[in-house]
C-alpha positions as CSV (number, residue, x, y, z in Angstrom):
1,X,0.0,0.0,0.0
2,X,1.8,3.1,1.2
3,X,5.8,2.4,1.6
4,X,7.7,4.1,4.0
5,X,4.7,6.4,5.4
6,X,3.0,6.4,8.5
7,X,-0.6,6.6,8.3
8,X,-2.5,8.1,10.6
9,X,-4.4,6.0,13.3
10,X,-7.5,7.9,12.9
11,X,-7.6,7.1,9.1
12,X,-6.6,3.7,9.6
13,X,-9.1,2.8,11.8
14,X,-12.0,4.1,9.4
15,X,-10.2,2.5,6.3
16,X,-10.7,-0.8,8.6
17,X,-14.7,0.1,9.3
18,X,-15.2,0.5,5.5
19,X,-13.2,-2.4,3.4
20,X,-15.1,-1.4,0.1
21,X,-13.3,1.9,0.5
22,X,-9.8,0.2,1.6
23,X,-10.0,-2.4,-1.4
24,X,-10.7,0.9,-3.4
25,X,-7.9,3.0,-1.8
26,X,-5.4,-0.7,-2.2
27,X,-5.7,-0.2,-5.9
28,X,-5.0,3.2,-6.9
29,X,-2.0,4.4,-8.0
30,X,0.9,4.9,-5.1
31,X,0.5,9.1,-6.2
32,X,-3.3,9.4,-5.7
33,X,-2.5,6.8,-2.1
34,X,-0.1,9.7,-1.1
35,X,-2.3,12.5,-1.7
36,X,-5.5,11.0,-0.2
37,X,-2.9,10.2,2.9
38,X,-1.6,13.7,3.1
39,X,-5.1,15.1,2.8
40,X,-5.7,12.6,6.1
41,X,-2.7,14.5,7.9
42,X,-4.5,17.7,8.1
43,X,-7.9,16.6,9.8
44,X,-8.2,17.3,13.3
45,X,-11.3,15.4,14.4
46,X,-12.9,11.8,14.4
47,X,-16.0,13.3,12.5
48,X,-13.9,14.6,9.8
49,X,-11.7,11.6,9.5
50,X,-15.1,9.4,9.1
51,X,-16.6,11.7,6.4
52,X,-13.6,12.0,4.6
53,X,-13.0,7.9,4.6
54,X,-17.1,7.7,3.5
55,X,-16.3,10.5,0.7
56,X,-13.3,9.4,-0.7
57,X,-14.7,8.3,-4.1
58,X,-17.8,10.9,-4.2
């Protein structure tokens, strides 16, 4: 998936409450994985986190 990058926990943890969104996320390319990450980095709050796991492909 993501080499030699630390996820967050917060984003990991809602990756592993939706796996249709992780199986998506596990195939895109490692540039698009990076970005989605780094957008991750920024939010602050568990409510943010969940929306932007749920609106990732929206």
């Amino acid at each position: 998936m993501i080499d030699n990058h630390e996820l967050p926990i917060g984003f990991t943890m809602e990756l592993a409450q939706h796996s249709d969104v992780l199986n998506r996320f596990a195939k895109l390319p490692q540039t698009e994985q990076n970005a989605i990450v780094n957008g991750a980095k920024e939010i602050k709050s568990r409510n943010e986190m969940r929306n932007y796991v749920e609106n990732m492909f929206q």
